[in-house]
PLY file of the C-alpha trace (Angstrom):
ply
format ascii 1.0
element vertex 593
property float x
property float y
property float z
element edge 592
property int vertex1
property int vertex2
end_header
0.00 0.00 0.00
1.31 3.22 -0.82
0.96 6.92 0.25
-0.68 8.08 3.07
-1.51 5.35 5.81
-5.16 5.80 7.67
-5.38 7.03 10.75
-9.22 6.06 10.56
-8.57 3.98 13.66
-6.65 7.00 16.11
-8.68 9.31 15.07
-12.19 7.36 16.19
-10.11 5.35 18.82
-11.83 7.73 21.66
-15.12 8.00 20.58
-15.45 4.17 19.84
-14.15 3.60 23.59
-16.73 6.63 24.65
-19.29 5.18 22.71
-18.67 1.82 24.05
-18.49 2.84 27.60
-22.27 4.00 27.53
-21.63 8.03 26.73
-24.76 9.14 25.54
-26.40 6.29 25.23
-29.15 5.04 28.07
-29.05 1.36 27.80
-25.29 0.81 28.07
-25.43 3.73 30.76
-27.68 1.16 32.51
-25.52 -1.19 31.87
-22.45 0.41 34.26
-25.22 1.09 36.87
-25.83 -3.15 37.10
-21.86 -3.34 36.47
-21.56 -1.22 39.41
-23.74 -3.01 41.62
-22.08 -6.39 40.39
-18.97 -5.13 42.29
-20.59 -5.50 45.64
-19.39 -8.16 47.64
-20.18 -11.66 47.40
-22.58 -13.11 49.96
-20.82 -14.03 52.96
-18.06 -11.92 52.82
-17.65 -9.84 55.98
-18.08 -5.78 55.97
-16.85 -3.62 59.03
-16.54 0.35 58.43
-13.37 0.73 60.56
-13.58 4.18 61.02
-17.07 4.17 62.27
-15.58 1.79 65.01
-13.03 3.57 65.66
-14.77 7.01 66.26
-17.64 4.85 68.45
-14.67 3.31 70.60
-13.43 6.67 71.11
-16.01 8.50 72.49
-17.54 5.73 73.90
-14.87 4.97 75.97
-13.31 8.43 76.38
-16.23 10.21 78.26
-17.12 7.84 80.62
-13.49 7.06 81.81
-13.62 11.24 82.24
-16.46 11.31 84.05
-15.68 9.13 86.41
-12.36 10.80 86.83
-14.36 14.05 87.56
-16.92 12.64 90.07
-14.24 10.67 91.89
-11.93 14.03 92.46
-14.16 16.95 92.31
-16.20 16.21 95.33
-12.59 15.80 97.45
-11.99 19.44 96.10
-9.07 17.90 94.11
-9.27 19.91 91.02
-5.67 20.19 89.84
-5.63 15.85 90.28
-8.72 15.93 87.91
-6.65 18.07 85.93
-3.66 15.86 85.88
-5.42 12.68 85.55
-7.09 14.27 82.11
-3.96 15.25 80.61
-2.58 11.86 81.34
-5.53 9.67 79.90
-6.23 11.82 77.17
-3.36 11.13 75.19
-3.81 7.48 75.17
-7.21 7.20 74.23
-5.92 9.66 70.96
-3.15 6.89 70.62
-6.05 4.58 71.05
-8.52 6.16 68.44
-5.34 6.49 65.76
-4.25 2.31 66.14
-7.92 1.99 64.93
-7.27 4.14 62.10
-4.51 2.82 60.97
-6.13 -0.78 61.26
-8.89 0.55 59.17
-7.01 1.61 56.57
-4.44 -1.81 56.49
-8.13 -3.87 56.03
-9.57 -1.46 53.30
-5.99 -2.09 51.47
-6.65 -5.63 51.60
-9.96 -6.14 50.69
-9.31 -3.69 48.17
-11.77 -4.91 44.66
-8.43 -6.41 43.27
-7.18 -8.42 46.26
-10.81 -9.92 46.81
-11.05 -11.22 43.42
-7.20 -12.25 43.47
-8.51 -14.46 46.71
-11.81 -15.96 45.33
-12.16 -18.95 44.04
-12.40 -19.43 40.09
-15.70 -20.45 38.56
-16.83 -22.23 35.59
-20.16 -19.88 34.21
-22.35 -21.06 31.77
-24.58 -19.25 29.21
-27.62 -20.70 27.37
-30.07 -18.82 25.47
-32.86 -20.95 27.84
-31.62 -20.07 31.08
-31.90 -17.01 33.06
-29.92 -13.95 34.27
-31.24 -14.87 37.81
-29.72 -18.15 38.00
-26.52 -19.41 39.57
-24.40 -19.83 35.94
-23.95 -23.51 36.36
-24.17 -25.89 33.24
-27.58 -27.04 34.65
-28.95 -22.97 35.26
-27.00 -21.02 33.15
-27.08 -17.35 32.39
-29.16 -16.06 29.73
-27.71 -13.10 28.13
-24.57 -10.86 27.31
-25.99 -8.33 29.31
-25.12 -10.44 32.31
-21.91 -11.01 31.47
-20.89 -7.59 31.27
-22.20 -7.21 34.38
-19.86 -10.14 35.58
-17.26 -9.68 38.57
-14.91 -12.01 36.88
-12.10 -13.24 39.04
-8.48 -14.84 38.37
-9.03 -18.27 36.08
-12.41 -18.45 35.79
-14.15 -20.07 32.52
-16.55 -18.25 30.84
-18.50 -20.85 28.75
-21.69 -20.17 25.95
-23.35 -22.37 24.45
-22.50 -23.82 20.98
-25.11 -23.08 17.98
-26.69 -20.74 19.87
-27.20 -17.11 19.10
-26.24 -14.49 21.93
-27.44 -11.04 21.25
-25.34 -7.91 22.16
-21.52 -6.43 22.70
-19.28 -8.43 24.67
-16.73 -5.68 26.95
-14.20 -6.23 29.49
-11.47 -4.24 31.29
-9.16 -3.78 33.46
-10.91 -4.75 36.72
-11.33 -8.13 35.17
-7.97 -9.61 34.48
-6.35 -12.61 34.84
-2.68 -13.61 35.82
0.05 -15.29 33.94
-1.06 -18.69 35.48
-4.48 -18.41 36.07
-6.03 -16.81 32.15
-9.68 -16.05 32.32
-11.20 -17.98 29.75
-14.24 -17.10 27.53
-15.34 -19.77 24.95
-18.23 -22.17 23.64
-19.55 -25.65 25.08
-21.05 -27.80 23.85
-22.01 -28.62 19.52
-20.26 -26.21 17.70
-19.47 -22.29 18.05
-21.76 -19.81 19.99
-22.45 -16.99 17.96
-22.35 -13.04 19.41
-24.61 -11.06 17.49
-23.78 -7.69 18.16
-25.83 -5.91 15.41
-24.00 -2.30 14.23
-21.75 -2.68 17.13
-18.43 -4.07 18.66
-18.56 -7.68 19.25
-16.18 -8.08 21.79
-13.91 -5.50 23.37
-10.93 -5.63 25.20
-9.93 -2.68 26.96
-6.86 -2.16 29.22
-6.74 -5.87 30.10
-4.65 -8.51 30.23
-4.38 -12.28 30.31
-7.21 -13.19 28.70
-8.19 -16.01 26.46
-11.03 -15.96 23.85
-11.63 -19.29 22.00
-13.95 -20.94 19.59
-16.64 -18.24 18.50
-18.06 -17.06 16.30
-18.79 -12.79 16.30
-21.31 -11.54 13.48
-22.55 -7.88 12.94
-25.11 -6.65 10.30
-22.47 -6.17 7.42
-20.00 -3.36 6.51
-22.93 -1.50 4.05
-25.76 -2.96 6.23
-25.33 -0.42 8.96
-22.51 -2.02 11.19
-19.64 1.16 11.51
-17.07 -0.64 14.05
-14.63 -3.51 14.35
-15.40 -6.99 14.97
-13.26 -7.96 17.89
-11.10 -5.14 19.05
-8.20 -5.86 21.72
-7.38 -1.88 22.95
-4.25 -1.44 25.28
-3.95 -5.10 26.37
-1.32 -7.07 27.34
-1.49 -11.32 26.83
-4.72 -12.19 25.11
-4.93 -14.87 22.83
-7.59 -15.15 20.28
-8.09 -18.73 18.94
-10.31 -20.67 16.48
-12.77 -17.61 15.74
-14.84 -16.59 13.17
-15.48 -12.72 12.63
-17.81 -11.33 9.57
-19.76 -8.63 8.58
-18.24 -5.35 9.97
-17.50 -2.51 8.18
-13.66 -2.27 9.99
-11.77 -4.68 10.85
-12.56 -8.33 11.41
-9.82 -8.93 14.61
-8.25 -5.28 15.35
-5.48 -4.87 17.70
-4.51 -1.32 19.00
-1.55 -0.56 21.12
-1.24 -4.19 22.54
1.43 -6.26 23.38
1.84 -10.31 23.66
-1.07 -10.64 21.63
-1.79 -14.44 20.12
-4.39 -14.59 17.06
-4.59 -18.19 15.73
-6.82 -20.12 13.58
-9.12 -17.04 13.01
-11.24 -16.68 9.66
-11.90 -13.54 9.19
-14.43 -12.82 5.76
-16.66 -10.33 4.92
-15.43 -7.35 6.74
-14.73 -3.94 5.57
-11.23 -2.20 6.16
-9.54 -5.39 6.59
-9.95 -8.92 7.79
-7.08 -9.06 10.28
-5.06 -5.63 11.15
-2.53 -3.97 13.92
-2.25 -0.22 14.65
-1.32 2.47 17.28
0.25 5.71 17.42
1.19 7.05 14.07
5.17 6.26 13.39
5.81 5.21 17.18
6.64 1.31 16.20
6.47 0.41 20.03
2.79 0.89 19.92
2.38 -3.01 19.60
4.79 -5.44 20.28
5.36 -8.90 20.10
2.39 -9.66 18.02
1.98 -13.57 16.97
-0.52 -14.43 13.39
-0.66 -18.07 13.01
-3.01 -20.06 10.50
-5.31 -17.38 10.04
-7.61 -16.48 6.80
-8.49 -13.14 5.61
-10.91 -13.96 2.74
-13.22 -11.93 1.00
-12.89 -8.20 3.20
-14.06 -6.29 0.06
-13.46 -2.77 1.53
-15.08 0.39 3.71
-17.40 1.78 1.82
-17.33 5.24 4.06
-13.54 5.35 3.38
-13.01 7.56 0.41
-9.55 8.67 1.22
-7.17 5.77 1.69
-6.88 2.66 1.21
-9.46 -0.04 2.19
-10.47 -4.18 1.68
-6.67 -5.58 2.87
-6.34 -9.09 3.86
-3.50 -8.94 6.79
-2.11 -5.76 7.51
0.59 -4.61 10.91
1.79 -1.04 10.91
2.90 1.08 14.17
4.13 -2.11 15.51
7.64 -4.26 16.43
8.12 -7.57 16.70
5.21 -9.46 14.53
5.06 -12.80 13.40
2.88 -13.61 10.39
3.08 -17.55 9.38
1.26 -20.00 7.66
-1.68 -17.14 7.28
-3.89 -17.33 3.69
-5.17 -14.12 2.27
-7.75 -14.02 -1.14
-10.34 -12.00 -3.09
-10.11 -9.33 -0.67
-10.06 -5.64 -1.92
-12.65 -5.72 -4.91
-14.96 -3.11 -3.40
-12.70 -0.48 -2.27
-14.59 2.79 -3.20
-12.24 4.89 -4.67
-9.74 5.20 -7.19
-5.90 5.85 -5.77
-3.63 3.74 -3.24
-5.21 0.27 -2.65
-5.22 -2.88 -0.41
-2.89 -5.51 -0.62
-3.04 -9.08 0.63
-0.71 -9.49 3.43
1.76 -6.18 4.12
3.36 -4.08 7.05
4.38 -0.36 7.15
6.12 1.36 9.90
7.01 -1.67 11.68
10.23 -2.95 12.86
11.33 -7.24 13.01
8.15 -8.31 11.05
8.25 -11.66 9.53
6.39 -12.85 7.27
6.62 -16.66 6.36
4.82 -19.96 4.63
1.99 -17.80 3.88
-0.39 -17.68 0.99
-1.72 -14.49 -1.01
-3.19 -15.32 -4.13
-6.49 -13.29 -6.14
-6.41 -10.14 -4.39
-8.20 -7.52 -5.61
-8.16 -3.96 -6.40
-10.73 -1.17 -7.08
-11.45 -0.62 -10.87
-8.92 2.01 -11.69
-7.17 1.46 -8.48
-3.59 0.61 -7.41
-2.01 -2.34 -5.68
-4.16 -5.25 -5.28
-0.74 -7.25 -4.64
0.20 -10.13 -2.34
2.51 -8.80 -0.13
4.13 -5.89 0.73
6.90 -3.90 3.01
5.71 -0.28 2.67
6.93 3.16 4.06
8.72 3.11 7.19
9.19 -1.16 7.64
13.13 -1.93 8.98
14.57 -5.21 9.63
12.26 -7.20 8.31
11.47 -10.70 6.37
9.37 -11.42 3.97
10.32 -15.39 3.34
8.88 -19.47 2.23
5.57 -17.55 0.73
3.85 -18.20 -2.91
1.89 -15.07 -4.34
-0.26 -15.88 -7.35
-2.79 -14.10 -9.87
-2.86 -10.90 -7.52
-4.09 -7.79 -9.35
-0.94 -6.10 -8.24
2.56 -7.25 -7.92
3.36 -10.19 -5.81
5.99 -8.63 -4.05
5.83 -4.96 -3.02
8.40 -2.71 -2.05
7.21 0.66 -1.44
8.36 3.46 0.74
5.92 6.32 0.98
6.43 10.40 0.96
6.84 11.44 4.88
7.23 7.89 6.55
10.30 7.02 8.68
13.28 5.71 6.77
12.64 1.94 4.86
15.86 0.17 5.15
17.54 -3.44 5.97
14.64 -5.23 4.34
14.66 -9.01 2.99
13.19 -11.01 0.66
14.23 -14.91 0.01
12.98 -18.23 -1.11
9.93 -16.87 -1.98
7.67 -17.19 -5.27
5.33 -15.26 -7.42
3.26 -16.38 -10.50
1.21 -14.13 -12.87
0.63 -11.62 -10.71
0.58 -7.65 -11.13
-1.26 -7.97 -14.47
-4.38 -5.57 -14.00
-2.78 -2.72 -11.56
0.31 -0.54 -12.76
2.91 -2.48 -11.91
2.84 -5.07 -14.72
5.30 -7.17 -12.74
6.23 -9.90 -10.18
7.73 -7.59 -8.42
7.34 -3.74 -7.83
9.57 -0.92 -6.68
8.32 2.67 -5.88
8.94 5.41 -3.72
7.15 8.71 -3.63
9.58 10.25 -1.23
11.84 10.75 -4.41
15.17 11.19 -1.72
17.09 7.70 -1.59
18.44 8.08 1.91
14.81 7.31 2.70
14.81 3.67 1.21
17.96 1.51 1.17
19.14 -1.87 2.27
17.12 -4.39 -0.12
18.26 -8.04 0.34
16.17 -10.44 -2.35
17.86 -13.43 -3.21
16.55 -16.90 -4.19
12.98 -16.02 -5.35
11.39 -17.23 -8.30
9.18 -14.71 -10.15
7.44 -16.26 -13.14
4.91 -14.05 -15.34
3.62 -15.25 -18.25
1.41 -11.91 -18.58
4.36 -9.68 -18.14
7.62 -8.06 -16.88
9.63 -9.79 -13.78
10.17 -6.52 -12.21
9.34 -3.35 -12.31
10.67 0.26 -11.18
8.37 2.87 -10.80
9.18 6.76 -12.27
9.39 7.30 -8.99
11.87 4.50 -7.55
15.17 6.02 -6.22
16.54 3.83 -3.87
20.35 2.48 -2.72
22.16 -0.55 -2.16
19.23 -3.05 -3.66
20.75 -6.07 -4.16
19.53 -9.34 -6.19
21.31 -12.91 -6.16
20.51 -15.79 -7.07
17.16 -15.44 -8.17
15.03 -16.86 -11.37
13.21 -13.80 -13.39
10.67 -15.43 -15.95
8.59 -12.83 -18.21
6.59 -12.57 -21.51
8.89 -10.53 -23.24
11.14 -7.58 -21.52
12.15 -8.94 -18.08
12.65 -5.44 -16.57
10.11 -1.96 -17.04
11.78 1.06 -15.78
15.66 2.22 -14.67
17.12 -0.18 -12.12
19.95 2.00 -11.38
23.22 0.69 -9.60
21.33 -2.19 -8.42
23.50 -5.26 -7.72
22.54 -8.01 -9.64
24.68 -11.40 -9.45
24.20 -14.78 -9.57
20.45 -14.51 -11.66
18.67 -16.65 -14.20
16.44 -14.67 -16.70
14.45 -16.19 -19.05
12.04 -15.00 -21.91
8.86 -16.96 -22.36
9.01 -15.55 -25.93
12.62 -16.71 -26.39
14.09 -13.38 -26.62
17.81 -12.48 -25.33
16.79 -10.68 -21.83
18.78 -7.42 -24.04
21.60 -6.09 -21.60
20.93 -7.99 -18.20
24.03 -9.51 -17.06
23.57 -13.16 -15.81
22.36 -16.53 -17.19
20.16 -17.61 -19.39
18.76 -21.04 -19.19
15.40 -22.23 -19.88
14.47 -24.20 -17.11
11.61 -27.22 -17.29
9.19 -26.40 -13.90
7.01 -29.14 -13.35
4.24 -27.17 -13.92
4.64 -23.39 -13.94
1.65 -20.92 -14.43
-0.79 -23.66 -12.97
-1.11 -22.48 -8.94
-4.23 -24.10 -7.98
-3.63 -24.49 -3.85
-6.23 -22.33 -1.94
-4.62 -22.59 1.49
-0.88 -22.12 2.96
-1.17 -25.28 4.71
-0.83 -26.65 1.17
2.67 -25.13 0.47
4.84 -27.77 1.38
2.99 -29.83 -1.35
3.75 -27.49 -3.90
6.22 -28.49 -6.05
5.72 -26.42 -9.29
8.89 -24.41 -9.41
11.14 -27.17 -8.32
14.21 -28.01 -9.86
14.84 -30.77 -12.14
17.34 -32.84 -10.38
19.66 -32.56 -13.44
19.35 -28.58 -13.46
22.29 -26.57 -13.93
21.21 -24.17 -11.50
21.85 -26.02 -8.61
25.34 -25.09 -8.86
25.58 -22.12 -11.04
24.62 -19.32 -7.79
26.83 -17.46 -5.64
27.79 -18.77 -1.87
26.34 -15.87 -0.53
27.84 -16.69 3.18
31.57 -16.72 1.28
30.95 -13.84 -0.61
28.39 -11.11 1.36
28.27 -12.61 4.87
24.47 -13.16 4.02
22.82 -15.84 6.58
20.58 -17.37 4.29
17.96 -19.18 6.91
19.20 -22.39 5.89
16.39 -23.94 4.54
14.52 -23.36 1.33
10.91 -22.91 0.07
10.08 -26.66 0.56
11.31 -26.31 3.79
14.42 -28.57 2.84
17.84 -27.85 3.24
19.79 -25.47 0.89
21.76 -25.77 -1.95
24.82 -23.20 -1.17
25.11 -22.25 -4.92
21.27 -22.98 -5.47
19.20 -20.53 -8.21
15.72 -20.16 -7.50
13.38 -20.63 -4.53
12.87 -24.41 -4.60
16.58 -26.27 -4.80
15.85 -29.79 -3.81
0 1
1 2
2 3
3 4
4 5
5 6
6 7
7 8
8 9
9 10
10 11
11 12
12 13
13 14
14 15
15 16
16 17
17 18
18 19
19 20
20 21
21 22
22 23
23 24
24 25
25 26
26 27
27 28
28 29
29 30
30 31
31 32
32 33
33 34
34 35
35 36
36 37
37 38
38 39
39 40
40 41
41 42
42 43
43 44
44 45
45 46
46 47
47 48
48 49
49 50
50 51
51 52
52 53
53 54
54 55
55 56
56 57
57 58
58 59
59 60
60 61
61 62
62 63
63 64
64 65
65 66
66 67
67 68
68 69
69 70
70 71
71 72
72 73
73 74
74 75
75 76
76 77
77 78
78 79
79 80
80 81
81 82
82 83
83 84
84 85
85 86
86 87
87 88
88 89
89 90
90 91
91 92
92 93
93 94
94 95
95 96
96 97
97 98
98 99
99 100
100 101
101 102
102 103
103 104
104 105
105 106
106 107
107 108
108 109
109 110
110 111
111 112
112 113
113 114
114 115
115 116
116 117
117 118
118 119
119 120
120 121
121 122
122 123
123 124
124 125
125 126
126 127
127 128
128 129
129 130
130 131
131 132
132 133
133 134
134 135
135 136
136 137
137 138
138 139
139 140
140 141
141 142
142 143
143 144
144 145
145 146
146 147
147 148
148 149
149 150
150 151
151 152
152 153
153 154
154 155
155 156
156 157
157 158
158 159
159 160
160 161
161 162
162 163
163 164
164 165
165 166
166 167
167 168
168 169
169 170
170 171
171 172
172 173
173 174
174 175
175 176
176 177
177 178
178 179
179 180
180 181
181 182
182 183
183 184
184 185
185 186
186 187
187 188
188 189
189 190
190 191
191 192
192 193
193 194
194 195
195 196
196 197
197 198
198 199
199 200
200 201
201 202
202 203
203 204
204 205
205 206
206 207
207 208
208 209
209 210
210 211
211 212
212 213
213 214
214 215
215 216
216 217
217 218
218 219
219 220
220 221
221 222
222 223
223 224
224 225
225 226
226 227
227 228
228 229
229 230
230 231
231 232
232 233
233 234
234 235
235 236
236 237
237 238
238 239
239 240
240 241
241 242
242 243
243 244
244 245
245 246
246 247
247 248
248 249
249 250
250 251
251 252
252 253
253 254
254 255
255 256
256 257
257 258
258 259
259 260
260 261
261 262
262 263
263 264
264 265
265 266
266 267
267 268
268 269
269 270
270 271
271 272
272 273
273 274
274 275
275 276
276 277
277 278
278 279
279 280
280 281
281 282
282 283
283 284
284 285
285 286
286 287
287 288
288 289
289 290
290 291
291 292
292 293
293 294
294 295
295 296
296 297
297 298
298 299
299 300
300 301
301 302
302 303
303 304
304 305
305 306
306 307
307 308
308 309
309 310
310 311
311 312
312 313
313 314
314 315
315 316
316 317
317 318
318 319
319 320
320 321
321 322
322 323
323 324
324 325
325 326
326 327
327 328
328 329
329 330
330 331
331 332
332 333
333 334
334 335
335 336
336 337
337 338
338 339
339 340
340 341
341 342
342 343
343 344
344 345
345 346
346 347
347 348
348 349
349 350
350 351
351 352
352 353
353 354
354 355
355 356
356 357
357 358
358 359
359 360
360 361
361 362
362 363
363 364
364 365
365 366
366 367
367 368
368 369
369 370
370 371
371 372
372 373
373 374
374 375
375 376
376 377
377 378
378 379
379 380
380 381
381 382
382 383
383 384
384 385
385 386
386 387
387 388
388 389
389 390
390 391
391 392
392 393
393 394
394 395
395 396
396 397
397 398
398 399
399 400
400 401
401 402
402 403
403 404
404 405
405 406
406 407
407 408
408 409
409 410
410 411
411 412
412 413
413 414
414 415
415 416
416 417
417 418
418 419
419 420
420 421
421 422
422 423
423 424
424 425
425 426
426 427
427 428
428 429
429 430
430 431
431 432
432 433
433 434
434 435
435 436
436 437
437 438
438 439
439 440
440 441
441 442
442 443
443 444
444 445
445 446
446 447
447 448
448 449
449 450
450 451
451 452
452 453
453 454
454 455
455 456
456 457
457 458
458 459
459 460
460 461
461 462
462 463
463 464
464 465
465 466
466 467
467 468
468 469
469 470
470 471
471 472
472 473
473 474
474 475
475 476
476 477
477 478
478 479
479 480
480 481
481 482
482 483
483 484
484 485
485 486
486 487
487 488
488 489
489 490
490 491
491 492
492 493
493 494
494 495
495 496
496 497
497 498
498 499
499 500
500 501
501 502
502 503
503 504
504 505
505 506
506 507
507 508
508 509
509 510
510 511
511 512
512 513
513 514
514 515
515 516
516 517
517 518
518 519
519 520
520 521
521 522
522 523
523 524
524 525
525 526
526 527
527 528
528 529
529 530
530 531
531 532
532 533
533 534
534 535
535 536
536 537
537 538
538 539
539 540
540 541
541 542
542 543
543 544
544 545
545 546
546 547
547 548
548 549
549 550
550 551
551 552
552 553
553 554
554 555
555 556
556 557
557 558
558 559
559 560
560 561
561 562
562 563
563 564
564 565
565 566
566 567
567 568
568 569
569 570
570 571
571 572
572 573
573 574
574 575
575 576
576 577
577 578
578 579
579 580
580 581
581 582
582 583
583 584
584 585
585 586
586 587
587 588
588 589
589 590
590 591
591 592
């Protein structure tokens, strides 16, 4: 994605949470009333107002100890012993009077809201759409509604259960006075036949808000779709710390499916996310400030079919996976398709799976194939390390029949430097041919100064385009130290659009599909016999290490005819190649054995 980058989500950030937290709006105000009496203490547990005590022991005590002093003395005429005996007592009835104090305010520190949840017992609570809010939550009278479960004093490892199949109606919210601990989680998930499924109409789902150590597995969030009147995200996790989202299924919101906003230790596996608007799956905080999130995990996820936000006519909408304002993110085995189509604008556009202004990303053994594009539009590509990413992988993945190129590299006019970037044993086929890159692979950058964008490591890709060019520089493209080894470049006729500069290229295969001389490109030029090249057919990254379309032929001469890239550059090349099988040290190409 290219030029400027959203800041749709900071800018509503506050009045979401306001929103959310019943501003304005009677029923959820009602809501914090019940969630207010919900923090009363549990039956049982023992009340004393300390101070009260303390003032009644005081003056109960104090006058009649005085008065007796008096009618003792005074009778006897012995006014100056009344007098002494007063200033002597006095002083330790105060001492008296200020132990009780102080013993009041030692109890109120322990039985403090935190501590008495921290000491409860944890509870398995059950939900059913036939119980009742007044019943005790067990499996055999469950709660009824979500409601009553924002209402909840939840407490160190307890297990939040609803029932599967069944249809809760409402927005799920928690915050920080219901947290768990690393050992004890609280727990919120489905029992019984299938998922439980939280309706939550044109709001929120589920929101996470300033918690932490929370688990949310196997259920399914719906709202009323992205043009139906739904104007939020699906699940949003909002200044948290150790959630893990697992086995969910998120649709029909106009933001994001799963949206994570300055968060840290956050877990999102196995989570579908179709249908939405602005993306299926994305990360975001404070604009530029890459510590907003860190150590983000995306594991076997799916972002298919997040079309775009149709109230977003200034940037770019409908992307699959997308991190920015972030350090430390992990993106494996994830699958991103047919997102983007509906974006409703013409200018910068979505892109499969891609990160900007983020440092450490990797991206690995992931999948990005038919993403889409507005009519007109830009991008539509598989993947992508845009303005501002540093340090960064993008490795083991297969981009195919994108709208844009497969493999973007993009650095945008006023984002932080884009530098120390890789890109290795990866593969792209017939992609780029609708948007204007033409190409495999694309390189742009709008902020036209090359001290903004250097330090581009791609070796050992495969790039095969049948519908076009291998690569691609923009007009706008000025860059430094790009370097390319090792790598296969198949095209339809030129293998190259645009000026590549003083790029570095060694080690390289090119090779016309129209049998043409690749012109002035210094490398070899060997026609190589794939298995089956142009024919990408697998719809999901666990499929990759069954795809053997680009690999070598065992009698290939380019299994010997690269550079040793350790020997010559001091490049660590992973050690393993797209297959997952061990390298070739003079391998071409993304699949050597």
């Amino acid at each position: 994605m290219r030029n400027e980058i959203s800041q749709r989500h900071c800018e509503s950030h506050f009045v979401e949470l306001r929103a959310r937290m019943g501003c304005g709006n009677p029923i959820l105000k009602n809501q914090q009333f019940n969630y207010a009496k919900s923090r009363l203490p549990r039956r049982g547990q023992p009340q004393i107002n300390a101070s009260l005590l303390a003032i009644t022991l005081y003056f109960g005590l104090s006058f009649p100890i005085l008065k007796m002093i008096v009618q003792k003395y005074s009778k006897a005429g012995l006014a100056a012993t009344v007098m002494r005996l007063t200033i002597m007592y006095i002083p330790r009835l105060n001492f008296l009077f200020f132990l009780l104090l102080n013993l009041q305010v030692c109890y109120s520190q322990k039985t403090s809201p935190l501590s008495k949840r921290e000491g409860l017992v944890a509870r398995k609570l059950y939900f059913s759409t036939s119980g009742s809010d007044n019943n005790d939550g067990t499996i055999n009278h469950p709660f009824n509604s979500i409601s009553k479960f924002n209402n909840l004093d939840f407490v160190a490892g307890d297990k939040i259960y609803f029932k599967g199949g069944e249809t809760f109606n409402g927005s799920m919210f928690i915050d920080s006075t219901k947290s768990g601990t690393s050992k004890k989680n609280i727990e919120i998930s489905s029992y019984g036949n299938g998922k439980a499924i939280i309706n939550s109409g044109n709001l929120t789902a589920f929101l996470l808000y300033k918690t932490k150590f929370i688990q949310v597995n196997n259920l399914k969030f719906i709202g009323v779709g992205r043009k139906n009147g739904n104007t939020k995200d699906g699940v949003r996790i909002d200044n948290s710390d150790n959630i893990s989202i697992k086995n969910i299924d998120v649709s029909g919101f106009q933001k994001s499916g799963l949206f994570i906003y300055s968060s840290s230790n956050i877990k999102a596996t196995n989570v579908y996310a179709h249908e939405n608007g602005a993306a299926g799956i994305a990360v975001d905080g404070a604009y530029s400030i890459k510590e907003s999130n860190y150590n983000i995990y995306i594991d076997n996820c799916t972002a298919e079919n997040n079309p775009g936000d149709p109230t977003n006519l200034n940037n770019h909408s409908g992307n699959g996976i997308v991190v920015g304002n972030c350090k430390k993110v992990m993106i494996e085995y994830c699958t991103a398709t047919n997102n983007g189509w509906d974006m409703p604008r013409i200018g910068n556009g979505p892109v499969g799976i891609w990160a900007y202004e983020a440092d450490s990303v990797i991206i690995q053994h992931c999948l990005s194939y038919r993403n889409k594009t507005s009519v007109g539009g830009a991008d539509g590509g598989g993947f992508d390390f845009d303005g501002g990413v540093t340090n960064s992988i993008i490795q083991y993945c297969l981009s195919y029949e994108n709208q844009g190129a497969g493999y973007s590299i993009f650095q945008y006019l006023y984002a932080t430097p884009w530098y120390n970037n890789i890109f290795r044993f990866n593969i792209s086929e017939n992609d780029g041919s609708v948007s204007d890159s033409k190409a495999g692979v694309y390189i742009w950058n709008s902020s036209r100064d090359s001290n903004q964008f250097y330090n581009c490591f791609f070796y050992n890709n495969t790039i095969y385009n049948s519908k076009g060019f291998a690569l691609t520089y923009s007009e706008l493209s000025e860059h430094k130290n790009f370097s390319f080894y090792n790598n296969i470049f198949i095209g339809e006729d030129s293998l190259i659009r645009g000026i590549k500069g003083v790029d570095v290229f060694v080690g390289n295969d090119w090779w016309c599909l129209k049998n043409k001389l690749p012109g002035k490109i210094v490398g070899l030029n060997i026609n190589l016999v794939f298995k089956n090249p142009g024919n990408a057919k697998i719809t999901s990254a666990k499929q990759l290490n069954q795809f053997f379309n680009y690999q070598l032929p065992q009698s290939s001469l380019l299994k010997n005819k690269g550079i040793n890239l350790y020997k010559q550059y001091k490049i660590n090349n992973g050690g393993i190649d797209f297959l997952s099988k061990p390298i070739i040290t003079n391998g071409i190409g993304a699949c050597l054995n």
